[in-house]
C-alpha positions as CSV (number, residue, x, y, z in Angstrom):
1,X,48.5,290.9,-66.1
2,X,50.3,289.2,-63.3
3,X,52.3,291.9,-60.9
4,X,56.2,290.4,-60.5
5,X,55.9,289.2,-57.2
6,X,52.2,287.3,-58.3
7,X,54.8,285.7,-61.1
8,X,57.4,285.1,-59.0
9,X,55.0,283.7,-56.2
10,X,53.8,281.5,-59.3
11,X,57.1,280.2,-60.5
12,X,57.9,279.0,-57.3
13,X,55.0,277.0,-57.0
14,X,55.7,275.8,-60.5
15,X,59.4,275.1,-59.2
16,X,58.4,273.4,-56.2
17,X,56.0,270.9,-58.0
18,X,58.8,269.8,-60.8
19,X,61.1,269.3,-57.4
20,X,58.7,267.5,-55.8
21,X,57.7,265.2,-58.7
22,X,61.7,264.4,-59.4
23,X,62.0,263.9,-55.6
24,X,59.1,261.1,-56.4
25,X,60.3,259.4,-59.3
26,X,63.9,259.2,-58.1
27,X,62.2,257.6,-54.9
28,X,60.2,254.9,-57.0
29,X,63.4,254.2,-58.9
30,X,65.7,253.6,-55.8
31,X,63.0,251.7,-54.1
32,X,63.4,248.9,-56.1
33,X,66.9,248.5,-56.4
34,X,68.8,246.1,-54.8
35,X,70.5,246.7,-51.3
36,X,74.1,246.9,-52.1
37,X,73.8,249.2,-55.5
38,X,71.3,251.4,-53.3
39,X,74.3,252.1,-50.8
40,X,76.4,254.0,-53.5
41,X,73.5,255.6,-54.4
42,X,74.0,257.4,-50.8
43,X,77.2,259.1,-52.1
44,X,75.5,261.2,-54.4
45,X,74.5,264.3,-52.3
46,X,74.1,265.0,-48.7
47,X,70.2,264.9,-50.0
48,X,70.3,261.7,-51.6
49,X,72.5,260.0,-48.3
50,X,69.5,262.1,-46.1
51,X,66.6,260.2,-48.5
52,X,67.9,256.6,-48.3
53,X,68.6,256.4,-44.8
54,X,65.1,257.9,-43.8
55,X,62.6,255.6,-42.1
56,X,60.0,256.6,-44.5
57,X,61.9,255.3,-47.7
58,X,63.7,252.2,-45.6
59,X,59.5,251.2,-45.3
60,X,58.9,251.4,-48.7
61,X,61.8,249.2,-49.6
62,X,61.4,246.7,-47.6
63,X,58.2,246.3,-49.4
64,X,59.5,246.1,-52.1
65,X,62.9,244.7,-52.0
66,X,64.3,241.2,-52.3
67,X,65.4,239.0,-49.1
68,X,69.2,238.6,-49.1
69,X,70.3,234.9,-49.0
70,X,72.2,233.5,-46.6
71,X,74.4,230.6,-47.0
72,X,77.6,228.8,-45.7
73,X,80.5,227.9,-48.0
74,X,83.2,226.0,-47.7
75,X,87.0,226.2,-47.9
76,X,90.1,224.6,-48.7
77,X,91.6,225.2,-45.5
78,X,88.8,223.8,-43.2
79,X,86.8,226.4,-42.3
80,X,83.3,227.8,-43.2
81,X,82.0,230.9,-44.0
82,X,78.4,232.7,-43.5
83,X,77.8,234.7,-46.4
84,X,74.5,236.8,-47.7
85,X,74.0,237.4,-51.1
86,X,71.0,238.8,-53.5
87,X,69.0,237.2,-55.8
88,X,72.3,237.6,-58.4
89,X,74.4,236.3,-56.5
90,X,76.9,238.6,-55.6
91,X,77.9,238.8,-52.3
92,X,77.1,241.1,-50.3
93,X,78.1,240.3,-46.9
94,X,80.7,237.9,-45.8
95,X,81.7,237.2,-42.0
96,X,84.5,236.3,-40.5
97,X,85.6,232.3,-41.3
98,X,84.7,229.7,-38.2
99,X,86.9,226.6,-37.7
100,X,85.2,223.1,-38.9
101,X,82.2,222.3,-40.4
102,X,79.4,224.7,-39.8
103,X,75.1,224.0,-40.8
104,X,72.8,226.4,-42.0
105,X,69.7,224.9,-40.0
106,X,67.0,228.0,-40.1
107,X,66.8,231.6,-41.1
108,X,64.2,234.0,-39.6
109,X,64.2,237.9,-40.4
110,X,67.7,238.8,-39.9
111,X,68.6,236.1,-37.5
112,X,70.2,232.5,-39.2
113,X,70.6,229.5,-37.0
114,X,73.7,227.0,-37.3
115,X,75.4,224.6,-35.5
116,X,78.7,222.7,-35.9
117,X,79.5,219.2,-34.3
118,X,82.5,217.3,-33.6
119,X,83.1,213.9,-31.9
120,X,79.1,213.5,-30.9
121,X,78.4,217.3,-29.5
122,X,77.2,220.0,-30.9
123,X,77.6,223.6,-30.7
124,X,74.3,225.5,-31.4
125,X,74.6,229.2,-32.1
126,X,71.6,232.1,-33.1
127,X,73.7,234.6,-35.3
128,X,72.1,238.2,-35.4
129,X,73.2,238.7,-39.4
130,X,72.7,242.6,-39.3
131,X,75.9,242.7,-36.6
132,X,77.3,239.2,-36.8
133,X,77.3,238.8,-33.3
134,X,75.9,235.4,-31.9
135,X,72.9,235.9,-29.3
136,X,72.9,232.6,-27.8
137,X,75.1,232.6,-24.3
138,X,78.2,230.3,-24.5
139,X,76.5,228.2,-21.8
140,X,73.4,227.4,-23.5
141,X,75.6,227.0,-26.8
142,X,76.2,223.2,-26.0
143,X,74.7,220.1,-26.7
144,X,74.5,216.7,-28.1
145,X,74.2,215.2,-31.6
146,X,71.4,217.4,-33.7
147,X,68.8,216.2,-35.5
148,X,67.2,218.9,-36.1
149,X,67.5,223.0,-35.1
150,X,65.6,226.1,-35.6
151,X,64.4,229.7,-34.4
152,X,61.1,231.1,-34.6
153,X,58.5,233.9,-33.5
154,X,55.6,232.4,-31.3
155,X,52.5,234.3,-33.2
156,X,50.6,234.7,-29.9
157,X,53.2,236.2,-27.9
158,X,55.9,237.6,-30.4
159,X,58.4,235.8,-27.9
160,X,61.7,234.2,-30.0
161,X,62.0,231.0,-29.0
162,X,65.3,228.8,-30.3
163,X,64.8,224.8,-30.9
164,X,66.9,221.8,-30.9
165,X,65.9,218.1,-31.3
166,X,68.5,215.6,-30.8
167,X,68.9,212.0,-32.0
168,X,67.0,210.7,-29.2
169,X,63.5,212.4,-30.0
170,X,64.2,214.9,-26.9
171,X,63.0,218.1,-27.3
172,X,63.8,221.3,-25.9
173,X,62.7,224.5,-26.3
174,X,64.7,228.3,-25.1
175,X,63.3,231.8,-24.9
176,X,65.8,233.8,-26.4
177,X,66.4,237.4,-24.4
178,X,64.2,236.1,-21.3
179,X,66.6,235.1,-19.3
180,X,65.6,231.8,-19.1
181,X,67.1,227.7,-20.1
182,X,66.8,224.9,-22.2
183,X,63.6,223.2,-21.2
184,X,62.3,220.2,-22.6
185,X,58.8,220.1,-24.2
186,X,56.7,217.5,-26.1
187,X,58.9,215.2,-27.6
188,X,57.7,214.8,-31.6
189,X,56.2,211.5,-33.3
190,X,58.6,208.5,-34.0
191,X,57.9,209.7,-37.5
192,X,59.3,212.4,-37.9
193,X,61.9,212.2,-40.9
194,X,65.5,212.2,-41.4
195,X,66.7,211.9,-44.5
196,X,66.6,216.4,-44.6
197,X,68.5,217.4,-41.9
198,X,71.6,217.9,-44.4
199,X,70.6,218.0,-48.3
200,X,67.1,220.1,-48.5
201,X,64.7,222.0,-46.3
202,X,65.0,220.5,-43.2
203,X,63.0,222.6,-40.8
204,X,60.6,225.1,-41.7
205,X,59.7,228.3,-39.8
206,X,56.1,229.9,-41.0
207,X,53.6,231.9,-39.1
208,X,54.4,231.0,-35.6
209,X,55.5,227.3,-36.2
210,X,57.9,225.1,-37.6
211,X,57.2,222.0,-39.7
212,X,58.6,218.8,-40.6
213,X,58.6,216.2,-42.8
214,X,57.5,212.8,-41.9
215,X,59.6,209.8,-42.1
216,X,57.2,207.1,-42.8
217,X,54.8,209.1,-44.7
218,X,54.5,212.2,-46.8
219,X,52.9,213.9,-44.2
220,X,53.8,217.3,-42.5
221,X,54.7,217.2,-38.7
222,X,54.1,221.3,-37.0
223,X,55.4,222.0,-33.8
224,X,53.1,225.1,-32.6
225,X,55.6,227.7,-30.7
226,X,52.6,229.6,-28.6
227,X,51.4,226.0,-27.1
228,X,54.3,223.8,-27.8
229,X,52.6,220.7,-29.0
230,X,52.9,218.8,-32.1
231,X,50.0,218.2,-35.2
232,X,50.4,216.3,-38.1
233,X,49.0,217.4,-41.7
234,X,48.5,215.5,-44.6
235,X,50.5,216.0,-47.5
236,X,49.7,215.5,-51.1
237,X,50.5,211.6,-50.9
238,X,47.8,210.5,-53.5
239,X,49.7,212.9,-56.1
240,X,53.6,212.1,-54.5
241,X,55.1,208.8,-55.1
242,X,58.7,207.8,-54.8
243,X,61.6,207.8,-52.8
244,X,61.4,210.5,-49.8
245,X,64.4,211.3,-50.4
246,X,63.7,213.6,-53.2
247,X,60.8,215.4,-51.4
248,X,61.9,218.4,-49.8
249,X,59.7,221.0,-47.5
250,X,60.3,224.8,-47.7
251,X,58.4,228.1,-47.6
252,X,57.6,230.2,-50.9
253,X,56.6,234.0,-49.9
254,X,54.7,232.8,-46.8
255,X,53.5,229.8,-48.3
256,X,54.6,226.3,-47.0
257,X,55.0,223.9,-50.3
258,X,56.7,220.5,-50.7
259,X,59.0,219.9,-53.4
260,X,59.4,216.7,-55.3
261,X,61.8,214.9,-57.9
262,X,59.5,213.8,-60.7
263,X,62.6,211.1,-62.5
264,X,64.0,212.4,-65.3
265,X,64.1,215.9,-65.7
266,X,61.2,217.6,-63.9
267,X,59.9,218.9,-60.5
268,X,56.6,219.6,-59.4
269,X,56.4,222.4,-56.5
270,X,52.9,221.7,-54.3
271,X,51.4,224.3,-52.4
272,X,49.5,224.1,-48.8
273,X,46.3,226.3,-49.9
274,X,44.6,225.8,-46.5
275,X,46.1,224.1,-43.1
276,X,42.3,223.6,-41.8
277,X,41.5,220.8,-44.2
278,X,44.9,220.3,-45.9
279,X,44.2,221.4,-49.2
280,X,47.8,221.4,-51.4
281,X,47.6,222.5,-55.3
282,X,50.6,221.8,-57.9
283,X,51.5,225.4,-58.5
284,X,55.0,224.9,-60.5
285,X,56.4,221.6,-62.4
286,X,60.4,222.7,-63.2
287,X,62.8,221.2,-65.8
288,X,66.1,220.3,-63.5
289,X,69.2,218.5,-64.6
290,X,68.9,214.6,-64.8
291,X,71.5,213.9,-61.8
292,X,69.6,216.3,-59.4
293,X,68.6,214.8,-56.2
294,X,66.4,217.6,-54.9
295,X,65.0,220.5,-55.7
296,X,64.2,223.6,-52.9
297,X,61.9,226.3,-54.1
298,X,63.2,230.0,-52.0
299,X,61.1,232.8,-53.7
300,X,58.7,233.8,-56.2
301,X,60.8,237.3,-57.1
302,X,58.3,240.4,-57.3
303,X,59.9,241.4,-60.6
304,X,58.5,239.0,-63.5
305,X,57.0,236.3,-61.3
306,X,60.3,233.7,-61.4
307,X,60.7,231.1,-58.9
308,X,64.0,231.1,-57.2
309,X,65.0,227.6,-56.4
310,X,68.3,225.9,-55.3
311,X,69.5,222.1,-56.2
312,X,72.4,219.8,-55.9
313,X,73.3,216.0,-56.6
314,X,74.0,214.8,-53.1
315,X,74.4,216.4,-49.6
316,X,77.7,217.4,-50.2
317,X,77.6,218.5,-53.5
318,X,77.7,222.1,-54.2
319,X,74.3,223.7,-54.2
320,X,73.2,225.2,-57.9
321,X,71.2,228.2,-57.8
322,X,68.6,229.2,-60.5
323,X,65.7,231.0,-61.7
324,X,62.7,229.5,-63.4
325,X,60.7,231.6,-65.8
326,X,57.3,230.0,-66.3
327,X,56.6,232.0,-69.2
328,X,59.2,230.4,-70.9
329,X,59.2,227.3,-69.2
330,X,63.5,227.5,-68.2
331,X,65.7,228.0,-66.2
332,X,68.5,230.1,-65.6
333,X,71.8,229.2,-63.6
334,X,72.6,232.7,-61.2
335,X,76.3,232.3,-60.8
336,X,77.6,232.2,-57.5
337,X,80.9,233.0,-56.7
338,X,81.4,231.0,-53.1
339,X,81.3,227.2,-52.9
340,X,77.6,227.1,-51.5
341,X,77.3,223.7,-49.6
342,X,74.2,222.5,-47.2
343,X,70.9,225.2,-47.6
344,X,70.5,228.3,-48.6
345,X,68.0,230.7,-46.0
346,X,66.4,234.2,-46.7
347,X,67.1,237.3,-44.1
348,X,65.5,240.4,-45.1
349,X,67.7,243.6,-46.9
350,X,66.4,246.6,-45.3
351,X,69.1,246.5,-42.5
352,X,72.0,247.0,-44.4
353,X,71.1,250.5,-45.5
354,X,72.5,251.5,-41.8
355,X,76.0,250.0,-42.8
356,X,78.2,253.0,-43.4
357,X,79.3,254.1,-46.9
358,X,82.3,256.1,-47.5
359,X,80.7,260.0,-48.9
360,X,81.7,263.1,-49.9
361,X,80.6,265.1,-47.1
């Protein structure tokens, strides 16, 4: 028979264990909430404030959390706002209104790329979306009439690099944080396209590059950020015919795909298997309202396998965002509660667990 200290040593044990295995359960079930609901969750306890705002646990939910969405919207009085949401559409970030007409060109990690222009300039800004503050200096701000704008990681080097492409084909290229200017680089094809620079994708950032879509053909123009030279790659024109207007270009959980309008009610989402030998499959075909011009695939959620997608009848119609279940073949509406206009980008969550919650102390 156990002495009363060899029980007591015992229970403890026994005590720590249960602690230890409610300690990893609560863990598992917070790491997969969303970031705004995971905030209040700090106000618990001390120890529950101490948990979520460890490194360890911020780790495992970036794994496993959803991007926010980031998105401009548009008001009655004239001005635009940036907003993030989740994947439900509630808001979980708004900042503070600018004057005029702003465009959502680029999002990459937690930095979003717009631009406004008025009377044939532009004013080109890099907005750090964890503290709002713009990162681009007021000098290097300016410039002409956009065509085309972005941000991206150089895979080589890790160096952040900002683009612009104006209406004249020239190209420049700025390293942000090294101290350095605009400097022109290889100017792109005459092909490259148009007709997304407003309503769809635009400009895609992926794995140290961004891409375009070709004017002319379906094709895929990258711009590589290490070397700064343009390639072109074949797109799936043998399977894609139409008007290129209803082809738009995008990324789907590190994936670049193409997106097209197949007249009435459908949308087949193509996926680049292998850049090498341009190899696209048809992973998705959606059922989209009839007056939909295009159709912008944003993320395949973790939870269930959906595709998150965003449409709208013109370029400056409101956007319509929805989930598609391809178990059941549909498609859900996600109410928004903003007047979404322009594109919608992803930034990642994780940062806005450092955002301070008002708890008991």
């Amino acid at each position: 028979m156990a002495s009363p200290p060899q029980r007591l040593c015992r229970d403890l044990r026994s005590a720590a264990a249960a602690i230890s295995r409610s300690r990893d359960v609560i863990v598992e079930i917070l790491s997969w909430l969303p970031a705004k609901p995971l905030c209040r969750f700090r106000c618990v306890s001390r120890e529950w404030r101490a948990l979520i705002s460890s490194r360890a646990f911020a780790a495992t939910h970036r794994s496993r959390a959803e991007p926010l969405l980031v998105g401009m919207s548009t008001t009655v009085s004239g001005t635009t706002n940036l907003q993030l949401m989740d994947t439900d559409g509630a808001v979980v970030r708004s900042f503070p209104p600018r004057e005029g007409n702003w465009t959502l060109w680029a999002t990459l990690d937690d930095l979003a790329c717009i631009s406004s222009s008025s009377g044939g300039s532009s004013t080109l800004l890099v907005v750090d979306l964890s503290t709002g503050k713009a990162l681009l200096p007021a000098e290097d701000a300016a410039a002409g009439f956009l065509m085309y704008a972005s941000c991206g990681r150089a895979a080589r080097t890790n160096s952040l690099k900002v683009f612009r492409l104006d209406a004249h084909l020239t190209c420049e290229v700025l390293g942000l944080g090294d101290g350095t200017r605009w400097r022109q680089v290889q100017s792109p094809p005459p092909m490259v396209s148009h007709w997304n620079k407003i309503t769809s994708s635009s400009v895609v950032t992926l794995n140290g590059a961004l891409y375009f879509m070709s004017h002319d053909h379906y094709d895929v123009l990258s711009f590589d950020l290490d070397n700064e030279t343009w390639t072109e790659i074949p797109g799936p024109s043998a399977d894609i015919v139409g008007s290129k207007k209803s082809i738009s270009l995008a990324e789907l959980n590190g994936t670049l795909c193409m997106a097209r309008r197949q007249y009435p009610l459908m949308a087949d989402i193509w996926l680049l298997t292998n850049t090498d030998n341009s190899s696209w499959i048809k992973a998705y075909s959606l059922p989209v309202d009839l007056f939909a011009d295009f159709v912008v695939p944003l993320r395949l959620l973790r939870l269930g396998g959906e595709v998150l997608f965003y449409s709208s009848y013109d370029e400056r119609s409101k956007l319509v965002l929805q989930v598609y279940d391809p178990r059941s073949g549909k498609c859900t509406n996600v109410k928004t509660s903003t007047n979404l206009m322009g594109r919608i980008g992803l930034c990642s969550s994780t940062w806005i667990l450092d955002f301070s919650v008002a708890c008991p102390n």
